[in-house]
MIDOSE-1310 file (N, C-alpha, C; in nm, 2 decimals, decimal comma, always signed):
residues 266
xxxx	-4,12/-2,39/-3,48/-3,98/-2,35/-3,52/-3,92/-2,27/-3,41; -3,81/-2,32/-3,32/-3,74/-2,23/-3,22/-3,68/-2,10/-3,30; -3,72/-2,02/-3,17/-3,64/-1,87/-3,17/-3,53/-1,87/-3,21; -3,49/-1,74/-3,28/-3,34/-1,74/-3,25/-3,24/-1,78/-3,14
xxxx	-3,34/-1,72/-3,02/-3,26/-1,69/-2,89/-3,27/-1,85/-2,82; -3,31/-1,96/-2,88/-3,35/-2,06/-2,81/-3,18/-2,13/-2,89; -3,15/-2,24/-2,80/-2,99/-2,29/-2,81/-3,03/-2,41/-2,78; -3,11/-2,43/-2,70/-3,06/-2,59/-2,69/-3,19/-2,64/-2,56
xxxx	-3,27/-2,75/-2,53/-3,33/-2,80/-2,44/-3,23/-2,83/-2,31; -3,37/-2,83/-2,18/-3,32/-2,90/-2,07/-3,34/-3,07/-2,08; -3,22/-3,13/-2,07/-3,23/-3,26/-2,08/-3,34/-3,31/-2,01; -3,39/-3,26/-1,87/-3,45/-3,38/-1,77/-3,59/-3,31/-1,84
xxxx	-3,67/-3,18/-1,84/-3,74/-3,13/-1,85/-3,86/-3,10/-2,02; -3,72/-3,10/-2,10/-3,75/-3,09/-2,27/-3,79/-2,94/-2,26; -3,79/-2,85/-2,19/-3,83/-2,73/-2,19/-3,68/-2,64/-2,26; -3,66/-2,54/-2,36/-3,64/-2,45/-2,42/-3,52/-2,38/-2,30
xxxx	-3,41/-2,39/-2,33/-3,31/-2,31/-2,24/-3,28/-2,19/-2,33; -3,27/-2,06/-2,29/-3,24/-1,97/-2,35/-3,13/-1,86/-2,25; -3,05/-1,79/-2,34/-2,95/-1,72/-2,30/-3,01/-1,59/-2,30; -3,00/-1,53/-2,20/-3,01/-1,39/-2,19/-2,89/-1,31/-2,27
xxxx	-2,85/-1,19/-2,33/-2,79/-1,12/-2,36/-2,82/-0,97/-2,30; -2,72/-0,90/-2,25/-2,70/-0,77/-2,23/-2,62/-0,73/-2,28; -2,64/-0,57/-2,34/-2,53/-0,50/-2,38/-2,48/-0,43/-2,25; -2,54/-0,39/-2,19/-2,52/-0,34/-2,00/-2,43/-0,36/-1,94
xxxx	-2,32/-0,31/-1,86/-2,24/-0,29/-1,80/-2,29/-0,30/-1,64; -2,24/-0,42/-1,55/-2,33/-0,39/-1,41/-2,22/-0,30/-1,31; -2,11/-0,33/-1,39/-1,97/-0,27/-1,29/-1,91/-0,16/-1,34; -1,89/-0,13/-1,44/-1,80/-0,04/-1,52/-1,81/+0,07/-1,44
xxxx	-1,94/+0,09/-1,45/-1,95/+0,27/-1,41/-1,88/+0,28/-1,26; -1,90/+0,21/-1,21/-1,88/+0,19/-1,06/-1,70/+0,16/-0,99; -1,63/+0,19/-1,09/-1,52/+0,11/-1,03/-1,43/+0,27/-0,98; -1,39/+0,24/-0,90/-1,41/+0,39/-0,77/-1,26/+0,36/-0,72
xxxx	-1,19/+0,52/-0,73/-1,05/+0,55/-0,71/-1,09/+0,63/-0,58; -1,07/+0,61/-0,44/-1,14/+0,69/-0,30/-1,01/+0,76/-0,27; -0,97/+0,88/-0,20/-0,81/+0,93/-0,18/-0,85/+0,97/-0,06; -0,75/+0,83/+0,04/-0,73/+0,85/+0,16/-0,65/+0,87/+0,22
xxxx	-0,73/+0,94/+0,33/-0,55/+0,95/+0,45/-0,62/+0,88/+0,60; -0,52/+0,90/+0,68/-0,52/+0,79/+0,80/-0,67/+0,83/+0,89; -0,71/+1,00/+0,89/-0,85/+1,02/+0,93/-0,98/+0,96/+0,85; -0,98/+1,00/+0,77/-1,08/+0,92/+0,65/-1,10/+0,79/+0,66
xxxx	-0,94/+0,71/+0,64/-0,97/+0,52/+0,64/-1,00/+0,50/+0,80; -1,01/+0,56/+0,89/-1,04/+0,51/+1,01/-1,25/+0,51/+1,01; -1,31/+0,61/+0,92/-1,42/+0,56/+0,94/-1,48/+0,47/+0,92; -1,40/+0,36/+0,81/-1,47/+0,24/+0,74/-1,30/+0,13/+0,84
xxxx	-1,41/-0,02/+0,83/-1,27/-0,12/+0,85/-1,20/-0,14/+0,73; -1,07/-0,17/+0,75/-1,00/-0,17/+0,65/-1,01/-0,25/+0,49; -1,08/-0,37/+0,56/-1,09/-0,43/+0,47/-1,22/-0,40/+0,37; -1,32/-0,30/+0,39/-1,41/-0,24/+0,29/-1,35/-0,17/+0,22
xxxx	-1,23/-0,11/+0,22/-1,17/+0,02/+0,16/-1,06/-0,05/+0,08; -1,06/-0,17/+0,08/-0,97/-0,25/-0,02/-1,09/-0,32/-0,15; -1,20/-0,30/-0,12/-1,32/-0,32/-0,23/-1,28/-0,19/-0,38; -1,22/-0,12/-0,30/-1,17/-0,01/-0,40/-1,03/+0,03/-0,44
xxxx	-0,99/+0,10/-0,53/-0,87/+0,17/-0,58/-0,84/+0,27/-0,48; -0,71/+0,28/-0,42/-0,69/+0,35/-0,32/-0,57/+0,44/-0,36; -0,62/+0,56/-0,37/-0,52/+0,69/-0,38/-0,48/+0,74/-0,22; -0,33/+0,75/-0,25/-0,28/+0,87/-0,13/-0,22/+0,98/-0,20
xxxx	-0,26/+1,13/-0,15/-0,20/+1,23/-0,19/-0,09/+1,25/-0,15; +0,00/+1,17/-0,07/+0,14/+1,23/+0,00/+0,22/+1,10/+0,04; +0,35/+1,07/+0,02/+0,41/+0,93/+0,11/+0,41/+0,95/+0,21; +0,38/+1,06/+0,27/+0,36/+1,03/+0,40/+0,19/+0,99/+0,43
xxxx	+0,08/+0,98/+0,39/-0,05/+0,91/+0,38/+0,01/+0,76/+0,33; +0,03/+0,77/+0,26/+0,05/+0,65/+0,20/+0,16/+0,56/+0,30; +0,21/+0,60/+0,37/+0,33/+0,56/+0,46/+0,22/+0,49/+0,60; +0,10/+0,57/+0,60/+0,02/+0,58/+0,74/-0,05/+0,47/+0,68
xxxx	-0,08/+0,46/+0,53/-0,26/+0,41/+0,52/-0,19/+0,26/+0,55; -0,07/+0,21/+0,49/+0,00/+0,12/+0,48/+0,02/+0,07/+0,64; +0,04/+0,16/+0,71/+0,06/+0,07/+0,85/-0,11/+0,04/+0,89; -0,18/+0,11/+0,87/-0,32/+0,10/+0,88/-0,34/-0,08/+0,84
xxxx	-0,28/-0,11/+0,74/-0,31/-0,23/+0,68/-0,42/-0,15/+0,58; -0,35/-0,07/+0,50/-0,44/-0,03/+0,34/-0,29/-0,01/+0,28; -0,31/-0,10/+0,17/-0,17/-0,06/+0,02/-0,25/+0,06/-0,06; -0,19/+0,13/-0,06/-0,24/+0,28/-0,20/-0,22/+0,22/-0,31
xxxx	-0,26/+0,19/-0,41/-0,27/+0,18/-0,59/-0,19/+0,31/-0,61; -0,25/+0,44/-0,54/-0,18/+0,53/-0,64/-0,11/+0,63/-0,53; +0,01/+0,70/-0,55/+0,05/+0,79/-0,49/+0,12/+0,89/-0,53; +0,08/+0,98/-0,54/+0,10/+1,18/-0,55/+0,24/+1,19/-0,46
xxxx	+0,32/+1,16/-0,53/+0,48/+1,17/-0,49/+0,50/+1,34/-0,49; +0,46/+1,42/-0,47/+0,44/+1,57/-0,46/+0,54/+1,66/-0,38; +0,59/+1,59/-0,25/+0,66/+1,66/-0,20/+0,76/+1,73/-0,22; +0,87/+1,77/-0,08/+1,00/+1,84/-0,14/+1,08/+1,70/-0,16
xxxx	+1,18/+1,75/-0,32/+1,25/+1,66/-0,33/+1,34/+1,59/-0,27; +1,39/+1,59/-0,20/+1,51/+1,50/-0,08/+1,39/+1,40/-0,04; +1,28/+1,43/+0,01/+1,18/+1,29/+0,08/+1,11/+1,24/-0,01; +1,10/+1,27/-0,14/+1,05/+1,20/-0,25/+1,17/+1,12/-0,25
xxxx	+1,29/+1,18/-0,28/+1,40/+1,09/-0,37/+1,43/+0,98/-0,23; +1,43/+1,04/-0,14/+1,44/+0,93/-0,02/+1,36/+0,80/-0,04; +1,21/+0,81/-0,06/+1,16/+0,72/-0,08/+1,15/+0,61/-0,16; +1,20/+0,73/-0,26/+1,20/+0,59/-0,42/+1,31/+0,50/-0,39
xxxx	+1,45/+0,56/-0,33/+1,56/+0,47/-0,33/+1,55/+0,40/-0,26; +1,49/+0,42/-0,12/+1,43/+0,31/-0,03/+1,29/+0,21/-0,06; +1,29/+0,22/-0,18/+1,26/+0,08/-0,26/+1,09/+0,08/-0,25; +1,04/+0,21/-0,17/+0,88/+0,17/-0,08/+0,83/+0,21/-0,26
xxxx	+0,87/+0,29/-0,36/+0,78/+0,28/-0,50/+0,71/+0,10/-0,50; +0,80/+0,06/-0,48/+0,73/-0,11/-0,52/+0,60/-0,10/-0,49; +0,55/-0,10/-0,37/+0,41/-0,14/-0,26/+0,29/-0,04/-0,32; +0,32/+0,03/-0,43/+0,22/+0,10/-0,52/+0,20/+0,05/-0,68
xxxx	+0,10/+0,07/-0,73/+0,08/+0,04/-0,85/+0,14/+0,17/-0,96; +0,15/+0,27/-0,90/+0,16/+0,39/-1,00/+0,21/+0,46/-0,86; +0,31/+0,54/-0,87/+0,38/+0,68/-0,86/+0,38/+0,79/-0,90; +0,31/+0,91/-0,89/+0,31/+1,02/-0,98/+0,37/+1,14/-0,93
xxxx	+0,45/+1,22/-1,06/+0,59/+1,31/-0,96/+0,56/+1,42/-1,08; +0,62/+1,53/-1,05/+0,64/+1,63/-1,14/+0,77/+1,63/-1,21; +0,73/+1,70/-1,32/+0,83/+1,75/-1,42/+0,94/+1,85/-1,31; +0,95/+1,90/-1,23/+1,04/+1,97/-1,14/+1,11/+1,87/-1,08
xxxx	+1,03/+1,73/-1,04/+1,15/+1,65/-0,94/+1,21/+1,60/-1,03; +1,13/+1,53/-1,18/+1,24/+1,47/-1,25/+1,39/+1,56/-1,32; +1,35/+1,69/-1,29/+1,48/+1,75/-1,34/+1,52/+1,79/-1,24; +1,52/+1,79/-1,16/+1,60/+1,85/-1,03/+1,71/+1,73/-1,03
xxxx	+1,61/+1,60/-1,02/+1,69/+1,49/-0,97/+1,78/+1,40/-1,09; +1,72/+1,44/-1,21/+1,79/+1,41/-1,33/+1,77/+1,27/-1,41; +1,77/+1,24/-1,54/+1,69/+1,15/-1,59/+1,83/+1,02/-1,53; +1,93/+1,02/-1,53/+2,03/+0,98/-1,52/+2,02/+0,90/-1,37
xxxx	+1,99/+0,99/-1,31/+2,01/+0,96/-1,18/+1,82/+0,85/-1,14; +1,77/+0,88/-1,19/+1,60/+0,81/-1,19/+1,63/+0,68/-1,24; +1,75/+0,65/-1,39/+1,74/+0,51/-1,41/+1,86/+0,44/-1,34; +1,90/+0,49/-1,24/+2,00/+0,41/-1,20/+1,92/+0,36/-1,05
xxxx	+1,79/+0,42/-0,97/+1,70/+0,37/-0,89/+1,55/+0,24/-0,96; +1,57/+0,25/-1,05/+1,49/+0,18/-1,19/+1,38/+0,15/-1,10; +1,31/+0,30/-1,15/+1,14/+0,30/-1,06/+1,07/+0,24/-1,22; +0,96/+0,17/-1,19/+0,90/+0,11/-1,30/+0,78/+0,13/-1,32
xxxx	+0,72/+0,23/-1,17/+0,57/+0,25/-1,20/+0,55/+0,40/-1,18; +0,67/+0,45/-1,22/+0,65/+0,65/-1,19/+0,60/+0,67/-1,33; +0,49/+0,80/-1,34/+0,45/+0,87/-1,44/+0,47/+1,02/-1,37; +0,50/+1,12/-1,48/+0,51/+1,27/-1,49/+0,37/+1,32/-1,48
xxxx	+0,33/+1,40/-1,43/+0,20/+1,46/-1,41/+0,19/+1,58/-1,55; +0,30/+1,61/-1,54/+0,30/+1,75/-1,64/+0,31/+1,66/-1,83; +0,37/+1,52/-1,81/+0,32/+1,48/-1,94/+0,23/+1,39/-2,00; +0,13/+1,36/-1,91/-0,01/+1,33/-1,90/-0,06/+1,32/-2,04
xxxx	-0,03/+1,46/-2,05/-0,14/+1,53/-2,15/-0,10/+1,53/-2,34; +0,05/+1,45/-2,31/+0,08/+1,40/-2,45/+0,06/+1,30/-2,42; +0,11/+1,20/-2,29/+0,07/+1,06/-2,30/-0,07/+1,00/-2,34; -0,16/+1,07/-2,30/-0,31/+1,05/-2,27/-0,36/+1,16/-2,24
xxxx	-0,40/+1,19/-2,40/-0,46/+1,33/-2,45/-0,59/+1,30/-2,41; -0,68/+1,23/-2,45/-0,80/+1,17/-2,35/-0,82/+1,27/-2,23; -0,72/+1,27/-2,11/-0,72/+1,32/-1,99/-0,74/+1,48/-2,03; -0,71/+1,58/-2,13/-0,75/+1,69/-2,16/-0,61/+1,80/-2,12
xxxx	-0,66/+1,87/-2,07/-0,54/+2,01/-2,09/-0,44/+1,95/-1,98; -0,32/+2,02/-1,97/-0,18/+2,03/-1,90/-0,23/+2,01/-1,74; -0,14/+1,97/-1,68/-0,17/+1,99/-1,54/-0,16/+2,11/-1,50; -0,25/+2,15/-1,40/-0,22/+2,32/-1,33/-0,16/+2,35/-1,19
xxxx	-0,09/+2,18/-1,21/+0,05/+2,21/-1,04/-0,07/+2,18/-0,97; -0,20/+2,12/-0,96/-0,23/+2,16/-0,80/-0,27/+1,99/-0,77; -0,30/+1,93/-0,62/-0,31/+1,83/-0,61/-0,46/+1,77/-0,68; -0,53/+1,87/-0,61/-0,70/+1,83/-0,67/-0,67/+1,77/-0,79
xxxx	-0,60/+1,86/-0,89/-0,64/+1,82/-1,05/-0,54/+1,66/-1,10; -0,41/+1,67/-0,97/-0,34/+1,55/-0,98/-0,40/+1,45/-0,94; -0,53/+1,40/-0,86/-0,64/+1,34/-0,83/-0,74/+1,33/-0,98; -0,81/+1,45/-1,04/-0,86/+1,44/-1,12/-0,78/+1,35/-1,26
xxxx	-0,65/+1,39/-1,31/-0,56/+1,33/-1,40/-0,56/+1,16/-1,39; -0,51/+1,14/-1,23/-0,48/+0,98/-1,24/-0,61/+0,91/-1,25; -0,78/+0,97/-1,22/-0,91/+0,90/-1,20/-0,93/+0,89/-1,40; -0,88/+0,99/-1,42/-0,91/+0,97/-1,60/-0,82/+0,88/-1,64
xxxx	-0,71/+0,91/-1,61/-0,62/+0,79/-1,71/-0,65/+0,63/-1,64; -0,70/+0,63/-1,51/-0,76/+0,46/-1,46/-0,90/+0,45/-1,53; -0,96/+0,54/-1,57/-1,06/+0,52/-1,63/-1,16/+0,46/-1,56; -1,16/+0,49/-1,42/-1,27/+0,47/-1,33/-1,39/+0,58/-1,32
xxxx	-1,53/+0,51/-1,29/-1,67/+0,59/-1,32/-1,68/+0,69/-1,17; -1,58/+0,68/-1,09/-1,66/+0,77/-0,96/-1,47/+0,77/-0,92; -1,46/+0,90/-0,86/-1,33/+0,92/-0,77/-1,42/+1,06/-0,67; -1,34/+1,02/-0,52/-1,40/+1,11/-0,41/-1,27/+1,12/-0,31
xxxx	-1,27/+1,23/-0,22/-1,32/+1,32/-0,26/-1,19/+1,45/-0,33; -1,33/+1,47/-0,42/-1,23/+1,59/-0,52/-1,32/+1,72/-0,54; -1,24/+1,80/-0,54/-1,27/+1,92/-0,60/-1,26/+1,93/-0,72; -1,32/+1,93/-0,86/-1,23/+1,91/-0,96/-1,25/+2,03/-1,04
xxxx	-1,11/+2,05/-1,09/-1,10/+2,20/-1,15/-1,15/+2,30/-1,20; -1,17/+2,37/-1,26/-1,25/+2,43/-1,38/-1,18/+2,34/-1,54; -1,03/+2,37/-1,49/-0,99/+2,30/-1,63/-1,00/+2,19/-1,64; -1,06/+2,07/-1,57/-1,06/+1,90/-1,56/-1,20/+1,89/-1,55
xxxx	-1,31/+1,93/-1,50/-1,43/+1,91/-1,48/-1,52/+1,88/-1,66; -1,44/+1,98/-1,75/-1,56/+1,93/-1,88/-1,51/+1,79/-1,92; -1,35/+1,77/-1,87/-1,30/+1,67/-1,96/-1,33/+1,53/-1,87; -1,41/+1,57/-1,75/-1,48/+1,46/-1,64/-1,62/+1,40/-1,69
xxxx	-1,66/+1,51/-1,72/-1,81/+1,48/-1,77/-1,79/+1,40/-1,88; -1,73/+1,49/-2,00/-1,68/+1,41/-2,11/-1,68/+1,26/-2,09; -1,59/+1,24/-2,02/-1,53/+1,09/-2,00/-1,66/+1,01/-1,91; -1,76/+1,05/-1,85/-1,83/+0,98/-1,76/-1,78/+0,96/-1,62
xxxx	-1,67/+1,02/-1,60/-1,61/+1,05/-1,47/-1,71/+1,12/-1,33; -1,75/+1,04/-1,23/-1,82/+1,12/-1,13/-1,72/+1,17/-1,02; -1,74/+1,28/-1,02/-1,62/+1,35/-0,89/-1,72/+1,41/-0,79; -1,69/+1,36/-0,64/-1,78/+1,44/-0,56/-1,68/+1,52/-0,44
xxxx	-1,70/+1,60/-0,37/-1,64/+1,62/-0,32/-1,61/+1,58/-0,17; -1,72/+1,49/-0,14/-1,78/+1,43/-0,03/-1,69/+1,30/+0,01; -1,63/+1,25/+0,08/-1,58/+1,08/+0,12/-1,72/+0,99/+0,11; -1,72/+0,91/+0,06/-1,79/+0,79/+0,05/-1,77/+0,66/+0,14
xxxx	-1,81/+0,65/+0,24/-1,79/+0,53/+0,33/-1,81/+0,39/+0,21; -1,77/+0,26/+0,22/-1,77/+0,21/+0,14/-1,94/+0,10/+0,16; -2,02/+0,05/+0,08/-2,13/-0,02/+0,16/-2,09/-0,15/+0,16; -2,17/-0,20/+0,25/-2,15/-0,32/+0,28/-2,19/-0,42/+0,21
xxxx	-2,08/-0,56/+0,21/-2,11/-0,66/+0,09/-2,21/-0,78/+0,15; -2,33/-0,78/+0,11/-2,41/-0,90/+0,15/-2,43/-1,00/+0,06; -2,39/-1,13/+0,09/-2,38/-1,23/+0,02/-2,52/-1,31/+0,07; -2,63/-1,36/-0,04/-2,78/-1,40/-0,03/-2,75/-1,55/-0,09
xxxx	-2,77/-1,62/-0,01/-2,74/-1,75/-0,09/-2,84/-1,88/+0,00; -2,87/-1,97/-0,03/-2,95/-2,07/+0,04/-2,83/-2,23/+0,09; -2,86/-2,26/+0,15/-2,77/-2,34/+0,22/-2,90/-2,44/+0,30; -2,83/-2,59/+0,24/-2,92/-2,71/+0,24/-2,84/-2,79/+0,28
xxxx	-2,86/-2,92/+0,42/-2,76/-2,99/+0,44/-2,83/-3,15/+0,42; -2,69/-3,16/+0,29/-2,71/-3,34/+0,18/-2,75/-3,44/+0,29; -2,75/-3,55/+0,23/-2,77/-3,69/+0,31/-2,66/-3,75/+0,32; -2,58/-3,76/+0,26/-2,45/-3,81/+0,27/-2,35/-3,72/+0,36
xxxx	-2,29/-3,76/+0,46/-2,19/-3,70/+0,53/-2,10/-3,65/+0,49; -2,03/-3,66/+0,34/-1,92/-3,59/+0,27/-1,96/-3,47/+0,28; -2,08/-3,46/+0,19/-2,16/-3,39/+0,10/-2,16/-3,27/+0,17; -2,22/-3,26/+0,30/-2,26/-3,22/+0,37/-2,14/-3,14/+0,49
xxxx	-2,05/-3,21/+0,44/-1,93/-3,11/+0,55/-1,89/-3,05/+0,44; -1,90/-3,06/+0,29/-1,84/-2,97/+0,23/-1,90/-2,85/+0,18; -2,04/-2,87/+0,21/-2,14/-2,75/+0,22/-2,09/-2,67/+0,31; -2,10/-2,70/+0,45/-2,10/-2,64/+0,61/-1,94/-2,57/+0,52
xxxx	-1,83/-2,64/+0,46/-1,70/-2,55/+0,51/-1,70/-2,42/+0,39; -1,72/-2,50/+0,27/-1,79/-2,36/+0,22/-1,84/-2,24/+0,23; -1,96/-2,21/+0,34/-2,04/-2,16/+0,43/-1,93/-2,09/+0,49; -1,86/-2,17/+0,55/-1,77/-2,10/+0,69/-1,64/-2,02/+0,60
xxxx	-1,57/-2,08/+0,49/-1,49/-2,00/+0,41/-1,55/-1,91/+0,36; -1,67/-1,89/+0,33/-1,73/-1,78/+0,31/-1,77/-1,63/+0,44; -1,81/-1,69/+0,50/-1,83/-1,66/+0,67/-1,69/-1,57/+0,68; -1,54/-1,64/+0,67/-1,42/-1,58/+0,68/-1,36/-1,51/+0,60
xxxx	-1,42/-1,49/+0,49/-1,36/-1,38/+0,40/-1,38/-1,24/+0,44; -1,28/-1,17/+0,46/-1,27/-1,06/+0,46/-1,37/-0,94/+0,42; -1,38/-0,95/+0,30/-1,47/-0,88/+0,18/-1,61/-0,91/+0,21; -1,67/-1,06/+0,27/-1,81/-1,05/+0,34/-1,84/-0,98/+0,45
xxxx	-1,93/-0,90/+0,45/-1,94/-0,84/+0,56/-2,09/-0,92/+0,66; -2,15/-0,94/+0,55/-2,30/-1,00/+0,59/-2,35/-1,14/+0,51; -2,38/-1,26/+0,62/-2,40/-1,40/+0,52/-2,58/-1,38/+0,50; -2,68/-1,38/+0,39/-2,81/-1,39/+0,43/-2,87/-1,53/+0,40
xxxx	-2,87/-1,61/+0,49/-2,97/-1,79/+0,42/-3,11/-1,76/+0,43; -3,15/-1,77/+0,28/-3,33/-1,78/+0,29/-3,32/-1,98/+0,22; -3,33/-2,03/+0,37/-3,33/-2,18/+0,34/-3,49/-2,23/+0,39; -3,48/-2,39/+0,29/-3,61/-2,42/+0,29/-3,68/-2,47/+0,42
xxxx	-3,53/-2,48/+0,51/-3,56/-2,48/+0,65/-3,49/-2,53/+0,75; -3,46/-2,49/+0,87/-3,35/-2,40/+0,94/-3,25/-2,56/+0,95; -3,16/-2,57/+0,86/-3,04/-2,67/+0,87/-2,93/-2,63/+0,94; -2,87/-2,47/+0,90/-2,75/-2,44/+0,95/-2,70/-2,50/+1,11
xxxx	-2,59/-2,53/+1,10/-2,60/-2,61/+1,26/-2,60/-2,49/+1,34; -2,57/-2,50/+1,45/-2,61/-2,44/+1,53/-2,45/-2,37/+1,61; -2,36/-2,47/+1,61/-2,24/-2,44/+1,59/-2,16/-2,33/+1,54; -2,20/-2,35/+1,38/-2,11/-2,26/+1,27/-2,24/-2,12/+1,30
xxxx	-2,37/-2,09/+1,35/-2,43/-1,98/+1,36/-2,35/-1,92/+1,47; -2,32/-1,98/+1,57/-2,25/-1,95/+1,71/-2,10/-1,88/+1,66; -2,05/-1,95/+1,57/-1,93/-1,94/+1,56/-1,88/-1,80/+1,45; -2,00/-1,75/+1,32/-2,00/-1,69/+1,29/-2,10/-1,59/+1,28
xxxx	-2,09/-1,47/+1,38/-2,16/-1,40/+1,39/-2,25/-1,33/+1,24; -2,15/-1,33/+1,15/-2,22/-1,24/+1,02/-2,30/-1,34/+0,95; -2,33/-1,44/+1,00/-2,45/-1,51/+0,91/-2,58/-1,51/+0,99; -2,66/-1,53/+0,93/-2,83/-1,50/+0,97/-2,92/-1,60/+0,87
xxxx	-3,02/-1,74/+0,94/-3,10/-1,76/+0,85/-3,22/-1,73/+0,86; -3,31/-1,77/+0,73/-3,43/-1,69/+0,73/-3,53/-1,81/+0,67; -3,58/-1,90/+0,70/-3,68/-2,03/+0,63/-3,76/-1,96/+0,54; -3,80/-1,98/+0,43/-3,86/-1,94/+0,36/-3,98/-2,06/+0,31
xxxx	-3,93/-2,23/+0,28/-3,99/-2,32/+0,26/-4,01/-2,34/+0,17; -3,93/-2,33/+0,08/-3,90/-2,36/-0,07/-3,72/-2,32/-0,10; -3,74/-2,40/-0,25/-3,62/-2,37/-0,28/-3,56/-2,24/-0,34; -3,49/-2,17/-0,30/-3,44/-2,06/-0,36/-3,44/-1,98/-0,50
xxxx	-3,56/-1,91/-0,57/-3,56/-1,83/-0,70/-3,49/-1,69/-0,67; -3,47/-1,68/-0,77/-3,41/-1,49/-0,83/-3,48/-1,41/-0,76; -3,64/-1,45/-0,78/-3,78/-1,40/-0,69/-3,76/-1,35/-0,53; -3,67/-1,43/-0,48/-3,71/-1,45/-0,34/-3,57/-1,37/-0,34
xxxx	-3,45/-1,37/-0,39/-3,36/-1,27/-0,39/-3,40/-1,16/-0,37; -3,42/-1,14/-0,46/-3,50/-0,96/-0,52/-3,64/-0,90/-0,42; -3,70/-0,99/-0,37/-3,78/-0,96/-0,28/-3,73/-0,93/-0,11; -3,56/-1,03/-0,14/-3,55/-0,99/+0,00/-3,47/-0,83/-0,02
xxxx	-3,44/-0,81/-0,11/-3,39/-0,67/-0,12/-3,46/-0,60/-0,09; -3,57/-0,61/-0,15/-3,64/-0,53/-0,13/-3,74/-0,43/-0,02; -3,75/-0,57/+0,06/-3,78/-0,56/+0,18/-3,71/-0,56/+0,35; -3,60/-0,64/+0,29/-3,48/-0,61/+0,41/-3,38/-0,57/+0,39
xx	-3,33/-0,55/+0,29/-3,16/-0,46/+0,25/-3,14/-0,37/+0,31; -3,05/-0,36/+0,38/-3,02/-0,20/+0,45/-3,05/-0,10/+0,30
């Protein structure tokens, strides 16, 4: 009599296919708000630091990380008001996901005068704490804890680097929030895959361009082939430094994944 967990056979083999279930989360915890300025993003290349949610404390960071070639998600509109209000009307709010300003700019500058620039992604720091009680007590004016507020209401598992308050720290823990105070270089993305070249000539160039679209993405930093033996041409190795093969002489298991972590992963 099959298992619960059994669904259905392999056609060619008649062997029992079964689905794994997890209740486990492999990313959740990990999804990471980093708050940079133009010293910081210069340690990592640009494009690692877009693997993450990117806070700037200041439009003027956010003005830098942007020529850098980094878009901020979030920015701490905090300034004096004339170069906040400068900014919003010069249309740069767009190129963020969120805007966050105080209860002092919006009355200085007046609710009147805010809908006639019709910013669409500004939130009040100081009303947080009715919007999303979750986030915990009032803001205390300071940037740190305006860092701590927007990492709670994104509901991301790690934001760096923060000081985080006395009055935001229980409501960090609470939440599963990790605050370090340290910058986090971002690590590098190694993609482990096996690469075999068909008998048919279609087949076979659509392997290789795959490989090489892959090779050219941004976000790869490292290609690793554990192939059954050394196909890659010789060309596309020449051509794309971040790949590397490794013959192993078989076809590719989970096994031989997990082994090479093991053993060679940075």
């Amino acid at each position: 009599m099959p298992s619960p967990a059994q669904v259905t056979r392999n056609p060619k083999t008649g062997a029992p296919i079964r689905i794994l279930n997890l209740d486990t989360s492999a990313w959740r915890d990990q999804k990471t708000l980093v708050w940079l300025d133009t010293a910081a993003a210069a340690t990592a290349p640009a494009s690692r630091w877009k693997r993450w949610e990117i806070g700037a404390t200041s439009i003027e960071d956010a003005e830098a990380l942007k020529a850098a070639g980094i878009r901020p998600d979030v920015v701490l509109a905090l300034g004096p008001m004339p170069e906040v209000y400068a900014w919003l009307t010069n249309g740069r709010w767009r190129e963020a996901d969120i805007v966050a300003v105080s209860r002092s700019f919006v009355e200085e500058v007046g609710i009147e005068q805010l809908a006639r620039i019709r910013v669409q992604n500004m939130i009040c720091l100081d009303e947080m704490k009715d919007i999303y009680p979750f986030t915990g007590p009032a803001w205390d004016g300071s940037v740190e804890d305006a860092k701590g507020l927007m990492a709670l209401a994104l509901r991301v598992g790690r934001t760096f680097p923060l000081e985080c308050p006395a009055v935001r720290a229980p409501v960090a823990e609470m939440c599963g929030l990790r605050a370090t105070a340290r910058l986090e270089s971002p690590p590098e993305l190694i993609l482990v895959q096996q690469y075999y070249r068909p008998e048919k000539g279609r087949r076979a160039r659509e392997i290789t361009a795959c490989l090489e679209a892959n090779a050219a993405c941004e976000f790869v930093d490292r290609i690793v082939l554990l192939d059954e033996r050394a196909d890659v041409p010789e060309s596309t190795l020449k051509a794309h430094p971040k790949i590397s093969e490794k013959v192993i002489g078989k076809r590719l298991t989970y096994a031989d994944v997990l082994r090479w972590i093991q053993t060679d992963a940075p």
